[in-house]
Structure formats: C-alpha cells, structure tokens
C-alpha positions as CSV (number, residue, x, y, z in Angstrom):
1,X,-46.6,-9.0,-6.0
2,X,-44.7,-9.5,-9.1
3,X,-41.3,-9.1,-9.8
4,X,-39.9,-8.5,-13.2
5,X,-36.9,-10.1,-14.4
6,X,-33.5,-9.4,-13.5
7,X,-32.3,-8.0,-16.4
8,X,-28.6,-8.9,-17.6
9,X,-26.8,-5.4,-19.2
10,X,-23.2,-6.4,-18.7
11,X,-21.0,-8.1,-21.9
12,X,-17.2,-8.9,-21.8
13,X,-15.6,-6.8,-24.8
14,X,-11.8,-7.7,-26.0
15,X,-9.5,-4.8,-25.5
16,X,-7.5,-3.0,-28.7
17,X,-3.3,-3.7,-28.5
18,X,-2.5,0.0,-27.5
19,X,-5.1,0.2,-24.6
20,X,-3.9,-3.4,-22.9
21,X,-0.3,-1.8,-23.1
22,X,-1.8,1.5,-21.4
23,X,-3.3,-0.3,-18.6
24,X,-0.5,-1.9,-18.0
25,X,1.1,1.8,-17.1
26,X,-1.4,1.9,-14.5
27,X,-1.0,-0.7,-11.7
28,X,2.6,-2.5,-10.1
29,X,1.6,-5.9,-9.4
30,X,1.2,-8.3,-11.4
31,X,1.0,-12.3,-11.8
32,X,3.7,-14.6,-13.7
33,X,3.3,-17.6,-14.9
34,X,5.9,-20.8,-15.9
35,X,6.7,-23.7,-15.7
36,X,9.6,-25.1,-13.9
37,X,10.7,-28.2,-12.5
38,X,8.2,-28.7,-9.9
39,X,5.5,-27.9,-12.1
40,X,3.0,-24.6,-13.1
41,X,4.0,-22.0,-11.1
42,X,2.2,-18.1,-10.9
43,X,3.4,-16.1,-8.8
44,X,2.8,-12.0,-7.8
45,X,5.2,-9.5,-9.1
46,X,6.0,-5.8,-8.6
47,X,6.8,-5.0,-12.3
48,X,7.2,-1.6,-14.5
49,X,6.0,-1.3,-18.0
50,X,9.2,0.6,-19.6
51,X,10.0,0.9,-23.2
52,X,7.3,-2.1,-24.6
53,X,8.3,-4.6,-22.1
54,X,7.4,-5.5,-18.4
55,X,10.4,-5.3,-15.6
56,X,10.7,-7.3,-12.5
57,X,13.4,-7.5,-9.8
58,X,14.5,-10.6,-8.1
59,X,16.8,-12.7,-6.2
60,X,20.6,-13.7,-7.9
61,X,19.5,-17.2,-5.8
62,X,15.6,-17.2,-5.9
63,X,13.4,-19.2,-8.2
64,X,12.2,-16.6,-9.9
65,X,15.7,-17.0,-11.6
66,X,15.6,-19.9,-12.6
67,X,14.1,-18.8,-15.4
68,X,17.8,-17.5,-16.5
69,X,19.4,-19.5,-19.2
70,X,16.3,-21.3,-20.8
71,X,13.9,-20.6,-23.4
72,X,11.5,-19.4,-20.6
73,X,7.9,-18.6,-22.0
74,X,5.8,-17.0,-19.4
75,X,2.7,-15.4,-19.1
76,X,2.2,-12.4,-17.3
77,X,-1.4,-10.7,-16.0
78,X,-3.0,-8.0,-14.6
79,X,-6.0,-6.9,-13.5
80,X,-8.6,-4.6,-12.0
81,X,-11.9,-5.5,-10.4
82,X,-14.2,-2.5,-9.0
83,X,-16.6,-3.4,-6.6
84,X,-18.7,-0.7,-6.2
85,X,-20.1,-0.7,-10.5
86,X,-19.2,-4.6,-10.8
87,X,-16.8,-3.9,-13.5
88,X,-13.2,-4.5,-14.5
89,X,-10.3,-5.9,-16.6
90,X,-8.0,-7.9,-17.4
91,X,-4.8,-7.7,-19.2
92,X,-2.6,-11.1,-20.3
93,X,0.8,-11.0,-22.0
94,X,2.7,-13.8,-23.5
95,X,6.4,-14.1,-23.7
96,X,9.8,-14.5,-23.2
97,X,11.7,-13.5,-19.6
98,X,15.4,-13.5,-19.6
99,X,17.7,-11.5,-17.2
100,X,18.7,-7.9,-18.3
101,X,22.7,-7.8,-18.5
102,X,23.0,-4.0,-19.8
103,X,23.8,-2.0,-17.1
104,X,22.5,1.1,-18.2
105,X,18.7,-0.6,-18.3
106,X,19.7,-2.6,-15.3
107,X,20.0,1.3,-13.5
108,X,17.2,2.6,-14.9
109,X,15.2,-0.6,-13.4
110,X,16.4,-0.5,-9.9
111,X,16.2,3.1,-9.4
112,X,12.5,3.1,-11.0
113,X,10.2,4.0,-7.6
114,X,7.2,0.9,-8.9
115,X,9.9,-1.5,-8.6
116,X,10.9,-0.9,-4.6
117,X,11.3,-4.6,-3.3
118,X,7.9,-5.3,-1.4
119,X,9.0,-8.5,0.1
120,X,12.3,-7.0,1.3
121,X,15.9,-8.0,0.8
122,X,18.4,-7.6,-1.9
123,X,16.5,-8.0,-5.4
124,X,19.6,-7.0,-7.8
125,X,18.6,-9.3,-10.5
126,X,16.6,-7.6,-13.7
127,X,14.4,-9.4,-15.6
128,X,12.2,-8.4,-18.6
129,X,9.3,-9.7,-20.4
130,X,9.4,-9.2,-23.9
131,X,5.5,-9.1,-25.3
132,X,5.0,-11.4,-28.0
133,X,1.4,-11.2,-27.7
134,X,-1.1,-9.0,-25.8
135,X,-5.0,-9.6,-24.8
136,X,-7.4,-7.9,-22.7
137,X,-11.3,-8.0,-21.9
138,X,-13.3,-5.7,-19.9
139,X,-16.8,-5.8,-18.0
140,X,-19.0,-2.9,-20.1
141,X,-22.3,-2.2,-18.1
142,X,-25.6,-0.4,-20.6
C-alpha cells in the first residue's frame, strides 16, 4: 500500500491596518507586555478597543500601575486559534500606556460592559494604549 504525500496547503498571510484594528473589536482579553523592574512581564488583560486605542482597568496599588508616570512602551496582543479548521490569528500592537485622567473617558471606560473586572475587586484606575504601530498574520488554508 502506498501513501501519497501529505500535502502542505496552509501559508501565514500579514493582515491589512484596518482589519487588525477590526479584530481587535471582536474579543476582550488580551496580553500586555513591559518591562519593569523585575524584568519582562506579560500579563492577561480584559481591554476595550474605543476610539483607536485599547482600554484596561486596574488597581490605584497594583503593578499594572506602575506603568504610571514613565515612558511605558508596551506591547499588546491578541489572538484567535480555531481548532476544528486549524486556523487563526494574531493581532500585536505597539505603544505607549499611560493612565486616563479625563473623567468623562474615565466613565465611558468603567461603565463599558467588556471591561467588568474578571479577577474581582475595585479596578478604578484607566489605562489606554495608544497604537503606534499595528501587525497581524493569519492561517489561510487552499
């Protein structure tokens, strides 16, 4: 009996701007990356994707604000993997986080419904991502 070759059909293809910025509409976690004192750090995120820019809530006291009051480039990802048809995407930003003092965005951001606490507790502090640059790459099956 002979078998033929598995056959490879799958390529990586890099995403156009608009349609990483449209996936990121479309999940609420997300992974951020910095460093800090004690080193690389990445770390999951609930986040909304408002106005050009990704929003996060966190802790006045936890490390996550640390990032306040520094030049604080990050980098920010999401993803999607689908098991059943092998396939998926990514989505990487790069950037600058700093906290959100304008209350009227700050209200906006904790009364959006993707941006609920998941890992409980008071979370009044805003933070946004501004993009200054935006990749993605998806699995495309023939």
């Amino acid at each position: 009996m002979t078998t033929e070759p598995h056959r490879d059909d799958t390529r990586v293809v890099e995403l156009p701007e608009d349609e990483c910025r449209a996936l990121l509409g479309t999940t609420t976690v997300g992974r951020i990356a910095f460093v800090d004192e004690d080193g690389q750090q990445l770390v999951p995120v609930n986040f909304a994707y408002l106005d050009d820019a990704i929003y996060f809530r966190t802790r006045t006291d936890g490390f996550l604000a640390g990032l306040v009051g520094r030049d604080a480039d990050v980098a920010f990802g999401v993803d999607h993997h689908d098991a059943m048809y092998q396939g998926g995407w990514n989505v990487t930003v790069k950037g600058t986080a700093e906290r959100v003092d304008d209350p009227a965005t700050i209200e906006r951001v904790l009364n959006h419904a993707r941006l609920r606490p998941r890992a409980g507790g008071d979370r009044p502090m805003v933070m946004r991502v501004t993009i200054g640059g935006i990749a993605g790459r998806t699995i495309v099956r023939h």
